[in-house]
N, C-alpha and C positions, 0 to 999 in steps of 0.2 A: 807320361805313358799310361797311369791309371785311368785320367778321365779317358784318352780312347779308347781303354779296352773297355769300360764301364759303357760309353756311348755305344761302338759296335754290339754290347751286348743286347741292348734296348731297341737296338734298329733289328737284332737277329730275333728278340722274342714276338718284335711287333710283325715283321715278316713272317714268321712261322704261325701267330694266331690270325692272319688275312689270309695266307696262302697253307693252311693247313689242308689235307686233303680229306679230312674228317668231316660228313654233314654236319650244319646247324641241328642244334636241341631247336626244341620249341621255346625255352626259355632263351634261347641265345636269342631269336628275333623279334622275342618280347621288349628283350633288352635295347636291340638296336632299334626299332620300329617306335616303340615307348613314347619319346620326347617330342619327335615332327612330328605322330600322331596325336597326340596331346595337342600340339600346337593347330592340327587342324579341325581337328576335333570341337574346341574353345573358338575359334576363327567362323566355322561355320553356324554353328551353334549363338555367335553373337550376331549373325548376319541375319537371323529369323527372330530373334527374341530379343533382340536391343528396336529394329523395326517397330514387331509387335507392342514393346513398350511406350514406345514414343507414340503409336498409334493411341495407344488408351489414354494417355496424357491427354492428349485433343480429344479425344472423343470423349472424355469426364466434364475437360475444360469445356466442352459446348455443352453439355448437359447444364451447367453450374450457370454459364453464361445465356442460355434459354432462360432459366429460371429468375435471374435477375433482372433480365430484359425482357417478363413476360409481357410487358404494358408497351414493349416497345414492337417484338416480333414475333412472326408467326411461327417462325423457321429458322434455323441457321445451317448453312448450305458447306460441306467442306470440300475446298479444291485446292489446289496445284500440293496435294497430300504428297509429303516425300518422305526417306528415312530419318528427316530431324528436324521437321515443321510442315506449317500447311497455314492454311489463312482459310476464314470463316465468314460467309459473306450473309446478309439476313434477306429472309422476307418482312417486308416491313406492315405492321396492323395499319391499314388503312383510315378505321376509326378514330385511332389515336392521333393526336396533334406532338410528333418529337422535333425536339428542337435539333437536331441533325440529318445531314445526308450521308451518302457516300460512306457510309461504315461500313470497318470490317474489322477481324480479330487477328493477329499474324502471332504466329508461336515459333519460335528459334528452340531447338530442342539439343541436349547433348548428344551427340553421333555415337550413342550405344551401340551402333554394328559394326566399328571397328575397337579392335583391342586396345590400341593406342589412348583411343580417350577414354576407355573407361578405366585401364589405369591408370594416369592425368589425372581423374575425378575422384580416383581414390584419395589423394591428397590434397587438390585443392578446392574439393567439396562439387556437388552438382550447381550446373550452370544452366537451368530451362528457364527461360523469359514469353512474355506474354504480352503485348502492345493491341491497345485499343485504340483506334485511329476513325478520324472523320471531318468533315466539313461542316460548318457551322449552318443553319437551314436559311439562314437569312441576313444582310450587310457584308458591307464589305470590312475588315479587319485589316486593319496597318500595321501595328506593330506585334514586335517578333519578343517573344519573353520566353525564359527559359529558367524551368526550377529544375535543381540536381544538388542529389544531397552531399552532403561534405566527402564524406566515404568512397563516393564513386570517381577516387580517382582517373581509371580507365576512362569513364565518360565525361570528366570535365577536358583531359587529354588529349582524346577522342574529338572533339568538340572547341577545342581552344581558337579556333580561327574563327568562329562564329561569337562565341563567347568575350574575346578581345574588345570584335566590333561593337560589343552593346554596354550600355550603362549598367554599374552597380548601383542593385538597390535594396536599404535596407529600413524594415518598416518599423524598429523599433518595439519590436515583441520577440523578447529574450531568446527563450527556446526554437522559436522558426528561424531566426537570422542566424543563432550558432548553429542551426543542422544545414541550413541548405544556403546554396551559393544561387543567388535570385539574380536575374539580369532581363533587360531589356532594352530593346531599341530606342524608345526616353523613358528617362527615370518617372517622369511625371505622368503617361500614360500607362507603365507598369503599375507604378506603386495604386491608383486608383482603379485599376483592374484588378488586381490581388489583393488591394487591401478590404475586401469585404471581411467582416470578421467570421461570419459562417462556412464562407471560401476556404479561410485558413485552416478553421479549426477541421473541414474535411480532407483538405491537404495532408495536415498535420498528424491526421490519424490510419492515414495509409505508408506514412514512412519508412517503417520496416519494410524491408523488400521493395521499395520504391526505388527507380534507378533515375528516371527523368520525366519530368514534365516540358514538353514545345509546344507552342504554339508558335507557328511561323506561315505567314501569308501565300510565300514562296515555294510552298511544299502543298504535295498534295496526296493525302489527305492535310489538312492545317493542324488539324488538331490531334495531339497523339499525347498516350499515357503508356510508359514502359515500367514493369514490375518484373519481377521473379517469382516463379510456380516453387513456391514454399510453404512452409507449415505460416507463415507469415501473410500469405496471400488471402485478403478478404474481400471476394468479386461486389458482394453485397455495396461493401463500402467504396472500391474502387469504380463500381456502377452510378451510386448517387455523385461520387466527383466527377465521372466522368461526362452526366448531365448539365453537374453545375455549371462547369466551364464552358458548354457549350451553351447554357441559355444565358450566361455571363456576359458572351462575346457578342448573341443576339442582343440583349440589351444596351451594351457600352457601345456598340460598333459607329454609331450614327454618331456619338456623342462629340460635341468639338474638344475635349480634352482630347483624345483619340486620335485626332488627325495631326 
């Protein structure tokens, strides 16, 4: 009998503070108003300034990427720009002789304009990535090799059915075969592809933040470099690899190991 009369009590006070017939204070619909306004308040406020953010990301990252690339472009051009990436297309210096075509810069951004993931990033740290991608200027390239470092489980995961189909290979230099999982379509035209030692050692030095190296014949652009936009991220250096490999593949391509 107590709990009902303790219940009816709580249903009679909550009824009498809804249907009272005394106006709201102003602090009463501070109080009620407060929380969804809050809510929308933070909602729209991410929907202008997580954009605008992602915005200056690309637009620092093409300043950076001008700069490193100044022997290669005139320009770099931004299009299909949306709230959490955009791809960077070049005007290319005529004078200069570059060992690629068909480049371009593609950025995957965190979706700072929704709440959702920028709580998400609050624990599982930010996720903005960066791929330099292009076709080699000259030969044709057969085989399909793929560097990914130990760590990036998600992208060996990700990737396991391409991965399966190619040889492991390993060159026998301690520190690069413990970080990274090397694979190619033959072991024998990878390993003399990558195994330049200067190759390595630029490879080697862009690591941190490094998520995967492809080159694959099948795809286009062929040639692609994917990093993360971190305190790790050094364009300088990811610029000179991302030459090397391309004048790598002009020079090996013809080769009869290669085929």
């Amino acid at each position: 009998m107590a709990f009902y009369e303790v219940h009816n009590m709580n249903l009679s006070f909550l009824g009498s503070f809804f249907l009272q017939n005394e106006p709201y204070t102003l602090i009463d619909y501070v109080i009620i108003f407060l929380g969804p306004g809050a809510v929308l308040f933070f909602t729209f406020y991410l929907l202008w300034a997580g954009r605008k953010k992602n915005h200056k990301i690309i637009q620092a990252s093409r300043d950076a990427l001008l700069e490193v690339f100044s022997n290669e472009f005139d320009d770099l051009i931004t299009d299909q720009l949306s709230s959490n990436g955009g791809i960077l297309f070049p005007k290319y210096k005529k004078s200069q002789k570059i060992p690629f075509k068909d480049f371009r810069a593609v950025f995957a951004l965190e979706e700072r304009h929704l709440m959702l993931s920028v709580i998400i990033s609050w624990f599982s740290g930010k996720n903005d990535f960066i791929a330099l991608e292009a076709n080699p200027k000259k030969g044709k390239f057969s085989t399909k090799l793929q560097i990914i470092p130990n760590n990036e489980e998600g992208q060996i995961k990700k990737h396991q059915d391409l991965l399966f189909s190619l040889e492991d290979i390993h060159l026998n230099v301690g520190k690069f075969d413990e970080f990274f999982v090397i694979k190619a379509t033959s072991k024998r035209a990878g390993t003399y592809f990558i195994g330049e030692k200067a190759l390595l050692k630029q490879i080697y030095s862009v690591r941190n933040g490094l998520i995967r190296i492809s080159i694959n014949p099948s795809e286009n652009p062929s040639v692609r470099i994917y990093s993360r936009i971190n305190k790790d991220l050094n364009l300088a250096k990811l610029h000179k690899l991302f030459l090397s490999l391309c004048e790598r593949i002009n020079v090996v391509a013809e080769k009869k190991v290669m085929k």
